[in-house]
Biopython code that builds the backbone (N, CA, C, O; Angstrom):
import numpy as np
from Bio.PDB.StructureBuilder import StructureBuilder

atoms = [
    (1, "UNK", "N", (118.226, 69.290, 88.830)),
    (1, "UNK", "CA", (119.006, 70.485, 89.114)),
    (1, "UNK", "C", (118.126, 71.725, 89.089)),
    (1, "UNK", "O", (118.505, 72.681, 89.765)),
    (2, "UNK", "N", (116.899, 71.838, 88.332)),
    (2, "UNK", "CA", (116.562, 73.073, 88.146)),
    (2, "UNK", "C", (115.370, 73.117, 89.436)),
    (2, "UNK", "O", (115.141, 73.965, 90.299)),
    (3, "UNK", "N", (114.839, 71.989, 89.168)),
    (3, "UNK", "CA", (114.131, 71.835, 90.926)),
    (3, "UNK", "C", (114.871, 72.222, 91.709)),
    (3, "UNK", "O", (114.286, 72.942, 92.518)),
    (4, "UNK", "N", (115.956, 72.112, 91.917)),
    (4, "UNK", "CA", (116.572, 72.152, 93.290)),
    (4, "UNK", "C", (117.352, 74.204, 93.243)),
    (4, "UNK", "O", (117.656, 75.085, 94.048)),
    (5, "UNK", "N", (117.320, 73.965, 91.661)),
    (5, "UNK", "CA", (117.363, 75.748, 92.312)),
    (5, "UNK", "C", (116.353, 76.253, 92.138)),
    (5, "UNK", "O", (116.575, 77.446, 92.346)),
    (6, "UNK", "N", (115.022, 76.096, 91.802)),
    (6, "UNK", "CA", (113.964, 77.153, 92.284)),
    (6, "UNK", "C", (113.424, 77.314, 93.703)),
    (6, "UNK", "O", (112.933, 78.204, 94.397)),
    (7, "UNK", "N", (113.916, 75.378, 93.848)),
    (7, "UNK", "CA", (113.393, 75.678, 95.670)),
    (7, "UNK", "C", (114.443, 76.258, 96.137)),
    (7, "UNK", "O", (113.784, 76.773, 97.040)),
    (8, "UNK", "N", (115.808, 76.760, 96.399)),
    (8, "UNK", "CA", (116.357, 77.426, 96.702)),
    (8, "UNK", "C", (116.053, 78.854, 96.652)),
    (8, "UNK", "O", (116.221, 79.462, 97.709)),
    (9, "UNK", "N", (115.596, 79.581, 95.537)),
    (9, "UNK", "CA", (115.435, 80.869, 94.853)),
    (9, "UNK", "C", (113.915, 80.739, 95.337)),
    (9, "UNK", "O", (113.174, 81.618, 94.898)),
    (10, "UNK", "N", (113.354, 79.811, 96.146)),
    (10, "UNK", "CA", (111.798, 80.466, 96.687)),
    (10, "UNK", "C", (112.628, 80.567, 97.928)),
    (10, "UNK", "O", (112.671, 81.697, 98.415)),
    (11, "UNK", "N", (113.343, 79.560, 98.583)),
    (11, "UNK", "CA", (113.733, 79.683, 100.173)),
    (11, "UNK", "C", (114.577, 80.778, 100.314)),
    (11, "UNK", "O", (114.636, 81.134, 101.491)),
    (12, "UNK", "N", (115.389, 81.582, 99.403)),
    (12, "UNK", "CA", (116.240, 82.748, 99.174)),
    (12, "UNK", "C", (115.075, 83.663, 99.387)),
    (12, "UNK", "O", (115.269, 84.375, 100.372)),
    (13, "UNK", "N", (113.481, 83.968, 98.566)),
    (13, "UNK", "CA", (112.752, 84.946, 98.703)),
    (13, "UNK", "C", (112.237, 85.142, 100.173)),
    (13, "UNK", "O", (112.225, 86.226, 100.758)),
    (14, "UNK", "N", (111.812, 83.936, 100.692)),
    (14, "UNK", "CA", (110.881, 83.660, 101.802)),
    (14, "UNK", "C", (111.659, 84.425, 102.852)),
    (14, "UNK", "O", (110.932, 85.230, 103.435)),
    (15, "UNK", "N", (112.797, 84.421, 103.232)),
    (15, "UNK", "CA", (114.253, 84.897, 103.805)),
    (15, "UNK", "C", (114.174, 86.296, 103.996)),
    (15, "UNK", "O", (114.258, 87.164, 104.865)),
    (16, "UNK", "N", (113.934, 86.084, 102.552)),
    (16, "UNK", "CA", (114.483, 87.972, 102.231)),
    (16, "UNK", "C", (112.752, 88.823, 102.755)),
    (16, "UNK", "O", (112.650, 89.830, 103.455)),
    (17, "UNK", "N", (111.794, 88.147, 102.243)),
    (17, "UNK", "CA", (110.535, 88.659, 102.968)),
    (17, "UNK", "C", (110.372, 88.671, 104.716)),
    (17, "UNK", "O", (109.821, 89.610, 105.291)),
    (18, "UNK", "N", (110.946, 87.470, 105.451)),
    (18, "UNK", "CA", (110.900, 87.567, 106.510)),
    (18, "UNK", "C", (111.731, 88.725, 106.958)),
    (18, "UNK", "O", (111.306, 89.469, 107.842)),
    (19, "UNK", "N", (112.761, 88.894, 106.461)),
    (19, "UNK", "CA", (114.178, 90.077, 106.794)),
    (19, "UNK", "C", (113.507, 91.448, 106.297)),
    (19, "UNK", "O", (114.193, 92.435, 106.565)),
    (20, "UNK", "N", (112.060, 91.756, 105.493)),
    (20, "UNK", "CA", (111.820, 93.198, 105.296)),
    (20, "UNK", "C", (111.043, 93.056, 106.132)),
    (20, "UNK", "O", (110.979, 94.114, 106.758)),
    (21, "UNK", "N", (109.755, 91.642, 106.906)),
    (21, "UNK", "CA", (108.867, 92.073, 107.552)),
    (21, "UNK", "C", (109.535, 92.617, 109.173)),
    (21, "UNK", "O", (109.143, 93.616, 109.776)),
    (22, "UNK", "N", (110.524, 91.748, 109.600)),
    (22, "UNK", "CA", (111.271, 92.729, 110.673)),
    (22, "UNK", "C", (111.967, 93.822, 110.225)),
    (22, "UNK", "O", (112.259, 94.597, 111.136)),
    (23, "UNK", "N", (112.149, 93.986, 109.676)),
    (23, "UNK", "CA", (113.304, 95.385, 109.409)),
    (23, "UNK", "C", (111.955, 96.481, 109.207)),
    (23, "UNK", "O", (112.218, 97.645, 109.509)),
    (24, "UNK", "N", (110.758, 96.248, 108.799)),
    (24, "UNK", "CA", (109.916, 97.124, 109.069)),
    (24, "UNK", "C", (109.131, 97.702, 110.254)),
    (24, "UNK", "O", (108.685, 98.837, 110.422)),
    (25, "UNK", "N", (109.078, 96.488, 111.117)),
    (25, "UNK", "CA", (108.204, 96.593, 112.068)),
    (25, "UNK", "C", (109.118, 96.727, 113.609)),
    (25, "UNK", "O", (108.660, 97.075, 114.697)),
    (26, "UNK", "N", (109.923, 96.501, 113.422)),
    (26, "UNK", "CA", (110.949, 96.353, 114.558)),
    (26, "UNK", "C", (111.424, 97.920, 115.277)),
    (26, "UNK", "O", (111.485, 98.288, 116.450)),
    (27, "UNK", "N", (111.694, 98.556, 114.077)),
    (27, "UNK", "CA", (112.114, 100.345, 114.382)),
    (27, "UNK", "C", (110.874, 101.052, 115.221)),
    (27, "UNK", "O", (111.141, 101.639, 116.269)),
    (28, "UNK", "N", (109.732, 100.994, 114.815)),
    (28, "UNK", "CA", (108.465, 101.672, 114.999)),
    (28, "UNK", "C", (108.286, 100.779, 116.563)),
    (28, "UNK", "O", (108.678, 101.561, 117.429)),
    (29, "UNK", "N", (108.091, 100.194, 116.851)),
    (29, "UNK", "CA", (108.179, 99.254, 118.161)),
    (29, "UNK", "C", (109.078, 99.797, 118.859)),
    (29, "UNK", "O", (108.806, 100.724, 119.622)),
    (30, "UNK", "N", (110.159, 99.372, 118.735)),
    (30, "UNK", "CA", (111.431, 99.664, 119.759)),
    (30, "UNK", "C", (111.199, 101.574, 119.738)),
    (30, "UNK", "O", (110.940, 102.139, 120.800)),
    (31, "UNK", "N", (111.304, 102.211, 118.701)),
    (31, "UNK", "CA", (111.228, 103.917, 119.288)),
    (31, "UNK", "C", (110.001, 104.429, 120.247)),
    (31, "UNK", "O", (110.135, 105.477, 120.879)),
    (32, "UNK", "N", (108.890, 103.713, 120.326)),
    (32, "UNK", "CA", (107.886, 104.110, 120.686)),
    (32, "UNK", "C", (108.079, 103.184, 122.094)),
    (32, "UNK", "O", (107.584, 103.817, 123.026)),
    (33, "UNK", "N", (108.614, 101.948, 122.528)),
    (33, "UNK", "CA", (109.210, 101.378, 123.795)),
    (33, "UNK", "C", (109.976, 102.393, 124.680)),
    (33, "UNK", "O", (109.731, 102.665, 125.856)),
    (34, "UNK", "N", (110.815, 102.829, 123.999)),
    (34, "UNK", "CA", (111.996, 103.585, 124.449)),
    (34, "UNK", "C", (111.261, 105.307, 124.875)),
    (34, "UNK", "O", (111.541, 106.112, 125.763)),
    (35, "UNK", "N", (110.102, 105.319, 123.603)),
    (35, "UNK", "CA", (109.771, 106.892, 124.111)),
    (35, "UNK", "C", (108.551, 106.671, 125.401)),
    (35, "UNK", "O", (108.074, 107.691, 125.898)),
    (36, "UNK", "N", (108.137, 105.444, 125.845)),
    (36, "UNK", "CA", (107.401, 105.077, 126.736)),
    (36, "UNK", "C", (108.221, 105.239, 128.204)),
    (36, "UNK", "O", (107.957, 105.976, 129.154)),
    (37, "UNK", "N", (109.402, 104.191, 128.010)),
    (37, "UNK", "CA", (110.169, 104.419, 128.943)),
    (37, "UNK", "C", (110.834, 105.571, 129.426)),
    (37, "UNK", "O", (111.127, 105.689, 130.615)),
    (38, "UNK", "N", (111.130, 106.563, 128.432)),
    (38, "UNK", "CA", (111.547, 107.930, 129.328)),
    (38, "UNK", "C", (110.374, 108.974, 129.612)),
    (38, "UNK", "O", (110.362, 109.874, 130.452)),
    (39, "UNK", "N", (109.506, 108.656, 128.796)),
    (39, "UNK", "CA", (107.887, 109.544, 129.257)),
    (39, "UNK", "C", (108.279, 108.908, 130.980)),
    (39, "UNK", "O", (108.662, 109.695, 131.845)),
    (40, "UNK", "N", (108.103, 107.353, 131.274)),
    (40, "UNK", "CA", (108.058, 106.956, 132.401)),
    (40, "UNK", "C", (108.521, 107.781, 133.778)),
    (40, "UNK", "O", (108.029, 108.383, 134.732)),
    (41, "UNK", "N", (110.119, 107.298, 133.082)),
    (41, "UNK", "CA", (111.410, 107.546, 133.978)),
    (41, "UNK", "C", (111.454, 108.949, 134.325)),
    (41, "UNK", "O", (111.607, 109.360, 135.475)),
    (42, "UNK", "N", (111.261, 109.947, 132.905)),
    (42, "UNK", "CA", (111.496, 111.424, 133.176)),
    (42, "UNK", "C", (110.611, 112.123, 133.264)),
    (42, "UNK", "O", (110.928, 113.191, 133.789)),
    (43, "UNK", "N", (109.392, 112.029, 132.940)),
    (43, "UNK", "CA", (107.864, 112.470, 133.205)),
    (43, "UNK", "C", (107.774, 113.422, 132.043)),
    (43, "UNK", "O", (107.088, 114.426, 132.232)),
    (44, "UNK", "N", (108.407, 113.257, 130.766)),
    (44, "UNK", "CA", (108.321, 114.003, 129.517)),
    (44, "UNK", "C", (106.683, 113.946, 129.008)),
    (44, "UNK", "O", (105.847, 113.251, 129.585)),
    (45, "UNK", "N", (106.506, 114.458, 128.304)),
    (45, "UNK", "CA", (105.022, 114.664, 127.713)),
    (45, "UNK", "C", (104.748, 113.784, 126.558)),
    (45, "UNK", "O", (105.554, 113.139, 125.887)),
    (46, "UNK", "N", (103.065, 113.903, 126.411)),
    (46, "UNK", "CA", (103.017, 113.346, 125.344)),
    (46, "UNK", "C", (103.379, 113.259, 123.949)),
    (46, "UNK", "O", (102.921, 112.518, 123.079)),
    (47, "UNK", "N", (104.480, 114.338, 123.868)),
    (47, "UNK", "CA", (104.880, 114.645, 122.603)),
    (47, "UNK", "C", (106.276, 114.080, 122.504)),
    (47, "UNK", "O", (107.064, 114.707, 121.795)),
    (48, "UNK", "N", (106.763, 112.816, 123.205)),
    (48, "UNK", "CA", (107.730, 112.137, 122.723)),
    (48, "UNK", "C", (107.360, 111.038, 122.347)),
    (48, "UNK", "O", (108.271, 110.257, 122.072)),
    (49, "UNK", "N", (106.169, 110.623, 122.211)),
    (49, "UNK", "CA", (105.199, 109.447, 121.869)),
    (49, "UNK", "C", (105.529, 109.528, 120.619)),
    (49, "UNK", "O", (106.134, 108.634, 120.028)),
    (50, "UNK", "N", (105.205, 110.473, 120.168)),
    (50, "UNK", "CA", (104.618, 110.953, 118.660)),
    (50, "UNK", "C", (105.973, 111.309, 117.714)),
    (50, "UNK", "O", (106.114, 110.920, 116.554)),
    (51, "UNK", "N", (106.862, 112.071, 118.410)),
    (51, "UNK", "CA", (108.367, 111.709, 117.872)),
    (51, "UNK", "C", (108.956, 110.316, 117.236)),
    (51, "UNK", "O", (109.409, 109.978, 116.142)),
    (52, "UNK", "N", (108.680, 109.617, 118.641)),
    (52, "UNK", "CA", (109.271, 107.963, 118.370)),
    (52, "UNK", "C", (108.427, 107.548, 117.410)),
    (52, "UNK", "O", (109.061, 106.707, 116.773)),
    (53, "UNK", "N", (107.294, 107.671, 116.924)),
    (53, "UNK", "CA", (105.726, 107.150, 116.145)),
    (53, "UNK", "C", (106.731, 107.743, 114.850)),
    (53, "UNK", "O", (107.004, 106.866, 114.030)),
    (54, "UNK", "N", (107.330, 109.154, 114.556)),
    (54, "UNK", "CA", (107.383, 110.093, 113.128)),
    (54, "UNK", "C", (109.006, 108.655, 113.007)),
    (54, "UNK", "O", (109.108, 107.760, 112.168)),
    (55, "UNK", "N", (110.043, 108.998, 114.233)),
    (55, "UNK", "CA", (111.031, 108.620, 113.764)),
    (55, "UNK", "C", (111.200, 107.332, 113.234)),
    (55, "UNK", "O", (111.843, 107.025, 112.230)),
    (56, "UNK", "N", (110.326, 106.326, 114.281)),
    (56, "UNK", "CA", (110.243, 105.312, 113.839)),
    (56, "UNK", "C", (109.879, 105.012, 112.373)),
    (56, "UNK", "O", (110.595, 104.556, 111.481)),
    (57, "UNK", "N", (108.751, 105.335, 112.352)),
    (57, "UNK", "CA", (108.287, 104.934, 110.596)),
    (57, "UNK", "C", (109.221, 105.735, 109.668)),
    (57, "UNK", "O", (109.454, 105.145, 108.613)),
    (58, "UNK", "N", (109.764, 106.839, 109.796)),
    (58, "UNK", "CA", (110.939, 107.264, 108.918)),
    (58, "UNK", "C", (112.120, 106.289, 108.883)),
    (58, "UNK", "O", (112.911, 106.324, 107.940)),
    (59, "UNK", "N", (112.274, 105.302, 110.028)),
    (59, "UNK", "CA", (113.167, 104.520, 109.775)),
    (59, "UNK", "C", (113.179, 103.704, 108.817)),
    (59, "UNK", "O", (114.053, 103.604, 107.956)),
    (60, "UNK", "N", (111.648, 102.725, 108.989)),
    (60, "UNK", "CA", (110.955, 101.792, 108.392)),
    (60, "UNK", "C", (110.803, 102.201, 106.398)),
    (60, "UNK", "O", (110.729, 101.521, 105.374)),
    (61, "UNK", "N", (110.819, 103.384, 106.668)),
    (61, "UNK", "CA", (110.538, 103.784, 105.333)),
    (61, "UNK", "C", (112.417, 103.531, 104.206)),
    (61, "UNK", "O", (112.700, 103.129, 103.078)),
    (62, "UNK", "N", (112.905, 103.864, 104.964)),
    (62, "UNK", "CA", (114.944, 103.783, 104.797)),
    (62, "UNK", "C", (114.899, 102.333, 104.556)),
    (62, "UNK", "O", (115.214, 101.835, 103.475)),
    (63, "UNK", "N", (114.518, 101.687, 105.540)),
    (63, "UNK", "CA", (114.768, 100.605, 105.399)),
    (63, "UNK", "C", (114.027, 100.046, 104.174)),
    (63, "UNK", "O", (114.776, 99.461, 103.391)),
    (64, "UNK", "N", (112.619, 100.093, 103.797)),
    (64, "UNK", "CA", (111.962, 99.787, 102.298)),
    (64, "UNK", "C", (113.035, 99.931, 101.242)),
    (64, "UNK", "O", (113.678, 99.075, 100.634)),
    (65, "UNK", "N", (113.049, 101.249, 101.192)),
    (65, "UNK", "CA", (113.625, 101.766, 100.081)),
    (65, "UNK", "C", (115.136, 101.591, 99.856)),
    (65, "UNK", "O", (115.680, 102.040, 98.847)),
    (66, "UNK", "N", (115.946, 100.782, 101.030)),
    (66, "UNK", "CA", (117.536, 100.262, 100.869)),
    (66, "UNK", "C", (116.807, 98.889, 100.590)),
    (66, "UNK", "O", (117.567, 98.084, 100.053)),
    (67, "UNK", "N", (115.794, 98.509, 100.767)),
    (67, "UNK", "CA", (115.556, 96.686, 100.859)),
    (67, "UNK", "C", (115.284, 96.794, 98.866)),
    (67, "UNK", "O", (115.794, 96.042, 98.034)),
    (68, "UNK", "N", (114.511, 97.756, 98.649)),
    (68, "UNK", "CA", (113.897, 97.773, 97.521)),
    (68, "UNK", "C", (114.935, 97.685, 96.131)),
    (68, "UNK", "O", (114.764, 97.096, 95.063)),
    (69, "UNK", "N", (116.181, 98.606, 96.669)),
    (69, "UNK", "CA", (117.222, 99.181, 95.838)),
    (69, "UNK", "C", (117.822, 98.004, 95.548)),
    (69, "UNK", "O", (117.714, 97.553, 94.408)),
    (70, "UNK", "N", (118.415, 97.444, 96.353)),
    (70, "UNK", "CA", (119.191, 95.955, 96.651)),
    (70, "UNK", "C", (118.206, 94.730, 96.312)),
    (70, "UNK", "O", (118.660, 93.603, 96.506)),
    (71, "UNK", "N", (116.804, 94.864, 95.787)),
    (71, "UNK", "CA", (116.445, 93.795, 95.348)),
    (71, "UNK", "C", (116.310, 93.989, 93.698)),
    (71, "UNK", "O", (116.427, 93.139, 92.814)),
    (72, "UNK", "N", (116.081, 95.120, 93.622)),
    (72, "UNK", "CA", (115.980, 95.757, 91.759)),
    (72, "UNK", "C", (117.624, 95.014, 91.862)),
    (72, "UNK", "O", (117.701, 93.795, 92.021)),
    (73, "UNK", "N", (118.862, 95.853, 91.757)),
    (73, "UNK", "CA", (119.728, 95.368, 91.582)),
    (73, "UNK", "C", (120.307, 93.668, 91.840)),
    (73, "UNK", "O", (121.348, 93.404, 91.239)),
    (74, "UNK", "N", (119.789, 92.718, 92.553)),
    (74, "UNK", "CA", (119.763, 91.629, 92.262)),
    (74, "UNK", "C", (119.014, 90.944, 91.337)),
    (74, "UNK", "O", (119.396, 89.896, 90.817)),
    (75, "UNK", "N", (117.905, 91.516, 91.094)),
    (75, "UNK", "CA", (116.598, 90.841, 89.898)),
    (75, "UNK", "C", (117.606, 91.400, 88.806)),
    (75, "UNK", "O", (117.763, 90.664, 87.832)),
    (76, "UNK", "N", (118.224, 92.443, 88.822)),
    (76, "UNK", "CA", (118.567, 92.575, 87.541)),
    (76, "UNK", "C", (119.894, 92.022, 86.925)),
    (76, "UNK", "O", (120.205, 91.878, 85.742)),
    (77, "UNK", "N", (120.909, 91.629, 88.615)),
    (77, "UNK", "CA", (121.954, 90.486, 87.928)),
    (77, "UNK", "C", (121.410, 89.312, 87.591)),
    (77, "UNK", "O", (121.883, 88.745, 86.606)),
    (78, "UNK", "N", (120.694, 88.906, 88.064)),
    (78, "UNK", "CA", (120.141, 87.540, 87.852)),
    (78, "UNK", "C", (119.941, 87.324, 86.550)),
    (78, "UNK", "O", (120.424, 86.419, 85.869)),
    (79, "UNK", "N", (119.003, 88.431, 86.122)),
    (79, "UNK", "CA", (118.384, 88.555, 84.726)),
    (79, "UNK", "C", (119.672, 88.319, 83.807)),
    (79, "UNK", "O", (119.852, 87.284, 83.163)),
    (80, "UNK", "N", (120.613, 89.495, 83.829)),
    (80, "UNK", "CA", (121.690, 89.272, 82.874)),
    (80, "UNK", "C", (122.408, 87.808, 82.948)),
    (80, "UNK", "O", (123.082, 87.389, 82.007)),
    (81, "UNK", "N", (122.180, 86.982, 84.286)),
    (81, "UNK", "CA", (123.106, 85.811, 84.231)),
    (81, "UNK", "C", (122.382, 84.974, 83.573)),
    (81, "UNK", "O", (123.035, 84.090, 83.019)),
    (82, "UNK", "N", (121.344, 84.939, 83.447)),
    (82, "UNK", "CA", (120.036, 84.181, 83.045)),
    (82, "UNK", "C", (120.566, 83.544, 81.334)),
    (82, "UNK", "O", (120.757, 82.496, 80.718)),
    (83, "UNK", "N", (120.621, 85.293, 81.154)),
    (83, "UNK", "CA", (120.444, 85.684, 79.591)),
    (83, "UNK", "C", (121.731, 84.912, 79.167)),
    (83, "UNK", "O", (121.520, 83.905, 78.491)),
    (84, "UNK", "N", (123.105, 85.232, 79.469)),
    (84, "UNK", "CA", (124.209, 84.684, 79.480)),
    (84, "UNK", "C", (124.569, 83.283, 79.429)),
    (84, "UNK", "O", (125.301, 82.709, 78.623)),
    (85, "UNK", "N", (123.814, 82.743, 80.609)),
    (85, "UNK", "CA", (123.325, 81.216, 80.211)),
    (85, "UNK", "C", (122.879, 80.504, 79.393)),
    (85, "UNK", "O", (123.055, 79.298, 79.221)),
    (86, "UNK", "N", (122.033, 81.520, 78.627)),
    (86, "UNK", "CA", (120.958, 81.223, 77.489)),
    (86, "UNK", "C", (121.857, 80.672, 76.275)),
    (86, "UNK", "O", (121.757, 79.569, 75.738)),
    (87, "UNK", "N", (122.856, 81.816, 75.939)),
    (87, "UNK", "CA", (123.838, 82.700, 74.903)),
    (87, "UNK", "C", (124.324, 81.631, 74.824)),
    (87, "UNK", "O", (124.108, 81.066, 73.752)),
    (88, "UNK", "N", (125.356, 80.697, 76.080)),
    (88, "UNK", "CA", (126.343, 79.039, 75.667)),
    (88, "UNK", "C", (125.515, 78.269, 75.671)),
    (88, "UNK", "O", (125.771, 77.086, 75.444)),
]
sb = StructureBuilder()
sb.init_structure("model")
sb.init_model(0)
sb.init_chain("A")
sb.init_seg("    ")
for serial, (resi, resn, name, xyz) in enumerate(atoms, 1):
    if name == "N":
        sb.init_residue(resn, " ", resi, " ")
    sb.init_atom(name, np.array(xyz, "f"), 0.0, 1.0, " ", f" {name:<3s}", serial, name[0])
structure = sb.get_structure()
């Protein structure tokens, strides 16, 4: 039983790492696609490059810091269920 939940609780992490490495890299990509395509389409300047470059990584950064919040607060139910377990 306890094998079978740590490999769970590694395949739960591996998950959750794959889900921050897109949720990081995905925003910064797609804004800087999109500011390519209307530089294209509308003949805007180089200074919507650099917009999509600021907004993007401001996204990426939201996204850390909601991924980060929501993992403190699970390490720390865990912990108390842990402890609780211990206690019966």
């Amino acid at each position: 039983m306890d094998k079978q939940r740590s490999f769970f609780r590694a395949l739960k992490g591996f998950s959750w790492l794959t889900q921050l490495g897109v949720s990081l890299i995905c925003p910064p990509l797609l804004c800087v696609f999109v500011a390519v395509k209307l530089q294209e389409r509308f003949g805007m300047g180089e200074w919507i490059v650099i917009v999509a470059v600021v907004v993007g990584v401001l996204s990426s950064v939201c996204s850390f810091i909601t991924f980060a919040k929501q993992m403190i607060a699970q390490a720390k139910a865990e912990s108390q269920e842990e402890e609780t377990e211990d206690e019966t």
